[in-house]
C-alpha positions in Angstrom: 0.0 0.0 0.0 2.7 2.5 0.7 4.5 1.9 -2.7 1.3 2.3 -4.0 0.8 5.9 -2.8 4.4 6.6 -3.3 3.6 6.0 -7.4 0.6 8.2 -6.8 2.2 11.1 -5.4 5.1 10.6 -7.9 2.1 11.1 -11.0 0.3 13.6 -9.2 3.5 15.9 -8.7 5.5 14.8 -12.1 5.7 19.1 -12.5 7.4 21.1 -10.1 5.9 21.1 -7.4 4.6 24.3 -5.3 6.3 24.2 -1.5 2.7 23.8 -0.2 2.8 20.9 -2.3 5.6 19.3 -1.1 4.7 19.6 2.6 1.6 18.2 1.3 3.5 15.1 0.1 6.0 14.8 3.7 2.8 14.7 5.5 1.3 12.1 3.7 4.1 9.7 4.1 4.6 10.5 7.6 1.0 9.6 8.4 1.3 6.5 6.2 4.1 5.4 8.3 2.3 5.7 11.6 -0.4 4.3 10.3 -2.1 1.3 12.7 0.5 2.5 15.4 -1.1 4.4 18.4 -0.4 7.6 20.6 -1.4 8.7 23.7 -4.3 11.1 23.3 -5.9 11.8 26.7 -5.5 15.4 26.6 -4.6 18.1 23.7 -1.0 18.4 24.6 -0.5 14.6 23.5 0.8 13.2 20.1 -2.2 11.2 19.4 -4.7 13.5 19.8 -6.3 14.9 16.6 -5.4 18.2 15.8 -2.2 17.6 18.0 -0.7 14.8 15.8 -1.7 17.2 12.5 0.3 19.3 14.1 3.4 17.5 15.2 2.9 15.9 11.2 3.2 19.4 9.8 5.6 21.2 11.9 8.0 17.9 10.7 7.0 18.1 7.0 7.7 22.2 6.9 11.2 21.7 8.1 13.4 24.2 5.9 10.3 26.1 4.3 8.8 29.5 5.5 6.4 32.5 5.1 8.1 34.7 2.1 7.6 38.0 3.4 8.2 36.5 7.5 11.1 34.2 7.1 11.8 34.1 10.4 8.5 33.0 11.7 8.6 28.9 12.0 5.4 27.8 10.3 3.1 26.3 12.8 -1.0 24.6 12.6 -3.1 26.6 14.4 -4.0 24.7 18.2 -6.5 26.7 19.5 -10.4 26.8 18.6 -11.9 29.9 18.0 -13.7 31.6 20.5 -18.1 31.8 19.4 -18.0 35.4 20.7 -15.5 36.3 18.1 -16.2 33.9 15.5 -19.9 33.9 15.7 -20.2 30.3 15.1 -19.9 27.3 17.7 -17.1 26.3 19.7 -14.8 23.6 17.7 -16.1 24.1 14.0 -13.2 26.7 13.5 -9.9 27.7 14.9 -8.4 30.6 16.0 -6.3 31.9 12.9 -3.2 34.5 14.0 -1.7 36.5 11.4 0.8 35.2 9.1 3.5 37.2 10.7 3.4 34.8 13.5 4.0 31.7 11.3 0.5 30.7 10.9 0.9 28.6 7.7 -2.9 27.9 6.9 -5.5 29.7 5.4 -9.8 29.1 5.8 -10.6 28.0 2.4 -14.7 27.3 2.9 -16.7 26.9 5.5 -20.2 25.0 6.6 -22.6 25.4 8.9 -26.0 23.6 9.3 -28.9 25.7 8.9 -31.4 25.1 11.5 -33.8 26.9 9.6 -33.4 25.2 6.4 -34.7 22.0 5.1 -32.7 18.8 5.6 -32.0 18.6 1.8 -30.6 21.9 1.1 -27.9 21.4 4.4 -27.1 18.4 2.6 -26.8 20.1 -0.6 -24.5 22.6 1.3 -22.9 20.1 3.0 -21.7 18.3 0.0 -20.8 21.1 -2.3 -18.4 22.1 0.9 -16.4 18.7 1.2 -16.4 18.3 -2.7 -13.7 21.3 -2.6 -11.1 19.4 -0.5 -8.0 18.2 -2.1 -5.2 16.8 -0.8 -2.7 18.7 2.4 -6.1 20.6 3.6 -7.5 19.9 7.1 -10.6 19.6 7.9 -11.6 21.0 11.2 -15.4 19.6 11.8 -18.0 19.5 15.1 -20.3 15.9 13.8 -22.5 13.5 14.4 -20.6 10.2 14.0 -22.9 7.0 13.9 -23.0 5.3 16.1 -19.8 6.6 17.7 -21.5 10.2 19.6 -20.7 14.0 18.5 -17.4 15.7 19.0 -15.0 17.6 17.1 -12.1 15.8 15.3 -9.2 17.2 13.0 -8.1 15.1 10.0 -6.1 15.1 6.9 -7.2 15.0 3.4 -5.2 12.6 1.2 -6.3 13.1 -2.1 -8.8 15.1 -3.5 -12.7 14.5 -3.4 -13.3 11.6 -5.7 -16.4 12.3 -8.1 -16.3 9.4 -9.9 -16.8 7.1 -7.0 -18.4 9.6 -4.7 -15.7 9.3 -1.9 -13.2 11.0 0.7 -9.9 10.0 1.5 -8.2 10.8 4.7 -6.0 10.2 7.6 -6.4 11.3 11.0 -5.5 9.6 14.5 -7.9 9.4 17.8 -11.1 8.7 15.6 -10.5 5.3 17.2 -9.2 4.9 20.6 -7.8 2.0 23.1 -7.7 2.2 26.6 -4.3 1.0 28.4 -3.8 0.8 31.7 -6.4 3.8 32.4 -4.5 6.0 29.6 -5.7 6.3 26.4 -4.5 5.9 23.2 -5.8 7.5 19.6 -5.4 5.0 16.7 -3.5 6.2 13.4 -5.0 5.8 10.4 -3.7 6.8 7.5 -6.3 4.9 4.3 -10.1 6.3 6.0 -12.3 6.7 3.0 -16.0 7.3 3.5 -18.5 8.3 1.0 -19.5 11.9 0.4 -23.1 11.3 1.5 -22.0 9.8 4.7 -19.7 12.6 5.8 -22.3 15.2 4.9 -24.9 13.2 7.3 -22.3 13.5 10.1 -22.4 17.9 9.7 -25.5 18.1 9.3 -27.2 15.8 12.0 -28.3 18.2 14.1 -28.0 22.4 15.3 -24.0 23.3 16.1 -23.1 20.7 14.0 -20.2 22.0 11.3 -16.7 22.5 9.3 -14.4 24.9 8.0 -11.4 23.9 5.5 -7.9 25.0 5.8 -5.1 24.8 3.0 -1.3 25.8 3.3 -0.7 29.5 2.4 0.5 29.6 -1.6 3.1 32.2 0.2 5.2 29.1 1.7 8.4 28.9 0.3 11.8 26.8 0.3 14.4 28.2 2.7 17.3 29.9 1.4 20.5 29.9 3.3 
């Protein structure tokens, strides 16, 4: 399997790639290598923890790139969710999103939220026309309804981009699944998730606070010069 998305990101970047890019790719094969392994995930600070681990994946793949105009700003994934009394929206469906100055090496690409005054077919309409945008380096940062697993936020990983064809998403992510060791617990990497576009729109828009934004590396990232 990893040879097999080694070819694939050897087709999909036979041009020159952007920076972005090649981060994109690092990521990828970090999380392909971790993939089945598991982290312990009991509180944000922790590896396996989702938006942790994206994290700790990035800040590794961006080694010896940076912001052009902020070179000496280390590029960093946002950790902190943005606050509803600033962001209008609910708590966990977006992050808080400093300046690039400080190294901030994302930018919100689209955004959901579920209408609970529209019908249920036009938030899934919405819904879909959201996740079909996502290709693959962006992060999805999403408050769902995950049957039969409960409602939470979670963090993952696109891996490819939004498959038309056979109506799927492809991702990898860590602490979706979990194991319990000894009282501490432990997210589960996995690094081939692919779930069908319908499905993932049912999880936004299940029920009122339910939604996602999506984030893509700034096209401003560059290789570092010496």
């Amino acid at each position: 399997m990893i040879t097999a998305l080694c070819l694939l990101l050897s087709a999909a970047m036979a041009y020159t790639p952007l920076p972005a890019d090649a981060i994109t790719a690092r990521m990828i094969l970090i999380e392909v290598a971790l993939h089945d392994g598991v982290k312990q995930s009991g509180s944000p600070k922790d590896p396996g923890q989702c938006k942790r681990f994206q994290a700790n994946a990035f800040a590794e793949a961006a080694a010896g790139f940076m912001l052009a105009a902020y070179p000496d700003a280390e590029l960093y994934l946002p950790m902190e969710h943005a606050d509803p009394k600033n962001s209008g929206r609910f708590l966990g469906v977006c992050w808080d999103m400093p300046g690039p100055e400080t190294g901030n090496a994302f930018e919100e690409i689209a955004r959901f939220d579920a209408d609970p005054n529209g019908t249920k077919a036009g938030n899934t309409k919405a819904a879909k026309a959201f996740l079909a945008q996502a290709r693959a380096g962006d992060i999805l940062q999403v408050v769902g309804t995950y049957i039969p697993s409960g409602r939470g936020t979670h963090t993952l990983m696109f891996t490819r981009p939004y498959d038309p064809r056979s109506n799927t998403l492809y991702w990898a992510d860590s602490n979706f699944g979990s194991r319990i060791v000894n009282e501490i617990k432990y997210g589960v990497v996995r690094a081939y998730q692919q779930r069908s576009l319908d499905e993932v729109a049912g999880w936004l828009t299940a029920q009122e606070g339910n939604g996602a934004t999506l984030y893509r590396i700034r096209r401003d990232v560059v290789k570092r010069t010496e």
